[in-house]
C-alpha positions in Angstrom: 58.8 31.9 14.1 57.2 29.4 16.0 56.7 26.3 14.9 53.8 24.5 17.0 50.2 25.1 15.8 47.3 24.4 15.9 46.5 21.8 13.1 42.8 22.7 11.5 40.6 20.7 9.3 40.5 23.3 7.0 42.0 22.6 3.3 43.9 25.5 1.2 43.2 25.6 -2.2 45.8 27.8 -4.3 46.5 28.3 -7.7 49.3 25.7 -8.3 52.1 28.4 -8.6 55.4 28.6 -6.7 54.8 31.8 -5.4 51.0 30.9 -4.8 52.2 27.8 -2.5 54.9 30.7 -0.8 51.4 32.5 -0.1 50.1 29.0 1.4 53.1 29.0 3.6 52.2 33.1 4.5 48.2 32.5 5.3 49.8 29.5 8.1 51.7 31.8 9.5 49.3 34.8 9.5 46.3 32.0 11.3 48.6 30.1 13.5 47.6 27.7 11.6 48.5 24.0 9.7 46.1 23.0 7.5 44.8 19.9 6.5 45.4 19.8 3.1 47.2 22.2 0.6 45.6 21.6 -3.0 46.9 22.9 -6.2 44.1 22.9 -9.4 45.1 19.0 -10.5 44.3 17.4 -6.6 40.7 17.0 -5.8 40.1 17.8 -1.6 40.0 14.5 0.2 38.4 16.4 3.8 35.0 16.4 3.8 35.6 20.3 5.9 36.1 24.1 5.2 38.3 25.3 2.0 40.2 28.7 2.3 41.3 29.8 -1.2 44.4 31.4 -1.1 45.0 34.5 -3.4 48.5 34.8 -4.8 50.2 37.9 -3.5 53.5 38.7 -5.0 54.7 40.6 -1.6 53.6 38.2 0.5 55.4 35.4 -1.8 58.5 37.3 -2.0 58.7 37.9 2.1 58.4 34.1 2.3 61.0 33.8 -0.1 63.3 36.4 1.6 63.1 34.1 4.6 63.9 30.8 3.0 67.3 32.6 1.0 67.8 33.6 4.9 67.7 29.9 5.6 70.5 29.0 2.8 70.5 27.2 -0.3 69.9 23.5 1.3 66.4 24.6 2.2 65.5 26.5 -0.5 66.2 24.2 -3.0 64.6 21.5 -1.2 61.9 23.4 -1.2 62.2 24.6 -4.7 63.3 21.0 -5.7 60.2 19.5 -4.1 58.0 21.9 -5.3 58.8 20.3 -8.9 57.0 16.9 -7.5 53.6 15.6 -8.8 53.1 13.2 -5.9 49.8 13.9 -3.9 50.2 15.5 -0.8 53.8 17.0 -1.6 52.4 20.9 -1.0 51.6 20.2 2.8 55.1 18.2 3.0 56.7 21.5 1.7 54.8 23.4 4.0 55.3 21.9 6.8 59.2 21.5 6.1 59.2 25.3 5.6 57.4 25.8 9.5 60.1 23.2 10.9 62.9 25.3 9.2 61.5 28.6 10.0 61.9 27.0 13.7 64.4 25.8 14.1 67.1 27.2 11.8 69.2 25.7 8.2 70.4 23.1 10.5 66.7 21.5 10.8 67.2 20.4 6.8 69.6 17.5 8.9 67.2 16.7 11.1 66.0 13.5 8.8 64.7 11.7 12.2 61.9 14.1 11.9 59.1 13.4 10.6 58.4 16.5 8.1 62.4 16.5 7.3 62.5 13.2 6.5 58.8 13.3 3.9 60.1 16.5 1.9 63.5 15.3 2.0 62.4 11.8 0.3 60.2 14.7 -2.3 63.6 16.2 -3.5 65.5 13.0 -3.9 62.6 11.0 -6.1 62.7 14.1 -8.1 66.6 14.9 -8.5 66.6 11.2 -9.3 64.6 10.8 -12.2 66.1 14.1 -13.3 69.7 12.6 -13.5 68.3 9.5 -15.1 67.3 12.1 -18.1 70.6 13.8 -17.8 72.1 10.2 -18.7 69.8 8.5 -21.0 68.5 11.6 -23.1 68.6 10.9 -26.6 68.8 13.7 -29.0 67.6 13.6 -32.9 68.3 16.3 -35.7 64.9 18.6 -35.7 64.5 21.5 -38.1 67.9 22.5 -37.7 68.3 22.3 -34.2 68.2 19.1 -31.7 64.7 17.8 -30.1 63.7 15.1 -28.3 60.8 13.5 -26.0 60.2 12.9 -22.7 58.0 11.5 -20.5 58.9 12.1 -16.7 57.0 11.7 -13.7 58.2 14.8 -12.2 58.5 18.0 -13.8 62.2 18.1 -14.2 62.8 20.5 -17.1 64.1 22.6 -14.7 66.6 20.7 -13.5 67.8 19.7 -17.2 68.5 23.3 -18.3 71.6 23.9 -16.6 73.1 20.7 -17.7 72.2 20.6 -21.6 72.6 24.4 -21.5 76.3 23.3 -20.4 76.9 20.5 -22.8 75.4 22.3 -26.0 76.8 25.8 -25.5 76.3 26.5 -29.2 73.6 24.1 -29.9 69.9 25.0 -30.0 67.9 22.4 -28.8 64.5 21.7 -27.8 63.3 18.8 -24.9 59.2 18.2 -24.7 57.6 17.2 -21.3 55.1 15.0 -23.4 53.5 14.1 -19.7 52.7 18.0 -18.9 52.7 19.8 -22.2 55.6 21.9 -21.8 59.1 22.1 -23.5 62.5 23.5 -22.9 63.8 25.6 -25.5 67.1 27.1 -26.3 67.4 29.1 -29.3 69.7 32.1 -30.1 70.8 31.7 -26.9 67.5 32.3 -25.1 65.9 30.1 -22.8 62.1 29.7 -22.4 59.4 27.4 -21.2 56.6 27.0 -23.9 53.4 25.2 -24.1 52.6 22.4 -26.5 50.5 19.5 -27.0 53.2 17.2 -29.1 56.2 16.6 -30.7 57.0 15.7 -34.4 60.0 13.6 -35.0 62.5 14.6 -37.8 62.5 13.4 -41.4 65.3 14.2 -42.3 67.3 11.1 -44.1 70.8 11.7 -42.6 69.4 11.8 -39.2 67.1 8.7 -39.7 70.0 6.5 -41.0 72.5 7.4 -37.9 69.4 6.3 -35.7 69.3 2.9 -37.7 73.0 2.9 -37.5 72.9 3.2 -33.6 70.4 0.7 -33.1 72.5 -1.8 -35.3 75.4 -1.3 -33.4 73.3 -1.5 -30.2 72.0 -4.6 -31.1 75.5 -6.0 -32.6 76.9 -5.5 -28.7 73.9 -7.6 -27.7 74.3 -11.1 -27.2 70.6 -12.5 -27.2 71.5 -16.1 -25.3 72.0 -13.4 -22.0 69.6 -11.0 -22.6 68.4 -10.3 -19.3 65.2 -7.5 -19.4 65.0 -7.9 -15.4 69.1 -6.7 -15.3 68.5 -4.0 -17.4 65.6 -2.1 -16.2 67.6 -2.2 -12.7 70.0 0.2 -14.6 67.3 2.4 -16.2 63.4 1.9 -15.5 61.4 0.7 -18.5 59.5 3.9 -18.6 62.2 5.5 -19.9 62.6 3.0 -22.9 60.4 4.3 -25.2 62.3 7.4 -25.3 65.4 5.5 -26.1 66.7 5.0 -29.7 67.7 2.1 -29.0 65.2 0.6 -27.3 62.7 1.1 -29.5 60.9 -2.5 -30.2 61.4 -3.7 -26.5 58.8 -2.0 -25.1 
C-alpha cells in the first residue's frame, strides 16, 4: 500500500470505537486520502472545512485488522496501545503510523527519526507509563466481599491492568473503577467484564478500616518529618496519583 497521499482539509468524524477508527484508516485508503483531522464524539473539529462521517463497518474493520496482525505484534499493539490515549490529536497519529507501516513494512515501527513513528510511538509510551505506575501503587480495600479500589488515570488503562491483577489475584474477585471515564474492571467468578458506572462506594467494614489506619501509622512511623521532602517524592510517583493512595491520604 502506498503510503504518499494527498493530504485533504477534510476532517473524519467516527464513532470513537476501535474498530470505527480501523474504518477511519479503510476510508484513507479507499480516497487516497489523509485527512486533516480524525475526531472521535469527545473532540470538537478545529478546521473550519468539510466533515466525512465515517460509518463503522465490521468487515472493513476487520480487513484493516487482518493487515496490521500481518504487520506483527509491535505495530499492532502500538496501535492498540495508542488507541487507549485521550490526548487530542492521537487518532490521526495512529492513522498516520498505520499508512507508514502499511508502506513500508514491521520494520517501519524502528523508524523513530520519522516523524509519524516517532508521535505514535511517544502515544504508547505516556500510556504504558501511567499504566505501570497503577500496576505499582494500586491500593486495594475489602469491598462487599471482594477487593475494589479507585482510580483516576489520564489514559484509559484498564486494559492494560487486567492481565496483571488477573495474574496476581488468581482466586480473588476484585473490582478497579476508572473514576475519570466511568468505567470499571471487574473479575468475578472468574469472568472478566468492562461495566459502566458513575462511582464508587468505599467499604465499611471495621476490619478493613482499622488495617487502613494501621498502614497509615506505620507509614507515617517510617516518616521522618525533619526530611520530608514533597518535591523528592512526587519524582517517584506524580501527585495525581496520591489521592488514591492509603497512605497518602491528608497530603494532598
Amino acid at each position: 500500500m502506498p503510503y504518499e497521499a494527498n493530504v485533504t482539509d477534510v476532517a473524519y468524524r467516527y464513532d470513537g470505537s476501535f474498530a470505527g477508527f480501523l474504518c477511519c484508516v479503510f476510508e484513507s485508503y479507499a480516497r487516497h486520502e489523509i485527512p486533516s483531522e480524525v475526531c472521535p464524539p469527545e473532540e470538537g473539529q478545529l478546521n473550519l472545512f468539510g466533515t466525512r462521517e465515517i460509518l463503522t463497518d465490521r468487515q472493513r474493520a476487520k480487513r484493516v485488522a487482518v493487515g496490521l496482525d500481518r504487520l506483527g505484534p509491535q505495530v499492532k499493539d502500538r496501535i492498540v496501545t495508542g488507541f487507549l490515549s485521550t490526548d487530542p490529536g492521537k487518532d490521526l497519529t495512529l492513522l498516520r503510523f498505520a499508512r507508514r507501516c502499511f508502506a513500508q513494512g514491521p520494520q517501519a515501527v524502528q523508524m523513530l527519526g520519522d516523524p509519524d513513528v516517532a508521535a505514535a510511538f511517544a502515544i504508547e509510551r505516556a500510556v504504558n507509563n501511567e499504566a505501570g505506575k497503577f500496576i505499582e501503587f494500586i491500593r486495594f480495600e475489602e469491598r462487599d466481599g471482594m477487593l475494589g479500589t479507585v482510580i483516576h488515570p489520564k489514559h484509559q488503562v484498564l486494559p492494560l491492568l487486567r492481565g496483571h491483577f488477573c495474574s496476581r489475584l488468581p482466586d480473588e474477585d476484585f473490582l478497579i473503577f476508572d473514576a475519570t471515564h466511568g468505567t470499571a474492571l471487574v473479575r468475578r467468578g472468574g469472568q472478566v467484564q468492562y461495566l459502566t458506572m458513575e462511582h464508587y462506594t468505599p467499604g465499611t467494614d471495621e476490619d478493613e478500616l482499622n488495617w487502613q489506619q494501621l498502614w497509615k501509622r506505620f507509614f507515617k512511623a517510617l516518616t521522618i518529618e525533619e526530611r520530608r521532602n514533597e518535591k523528592a517524592q512526587m519524582n517517584h510517583v506524580q501527585k495525581r496519583f496520591w489521592k488514591d493512595m492509603v497512605e497518602m491520604q491528608g497530603s494532598v
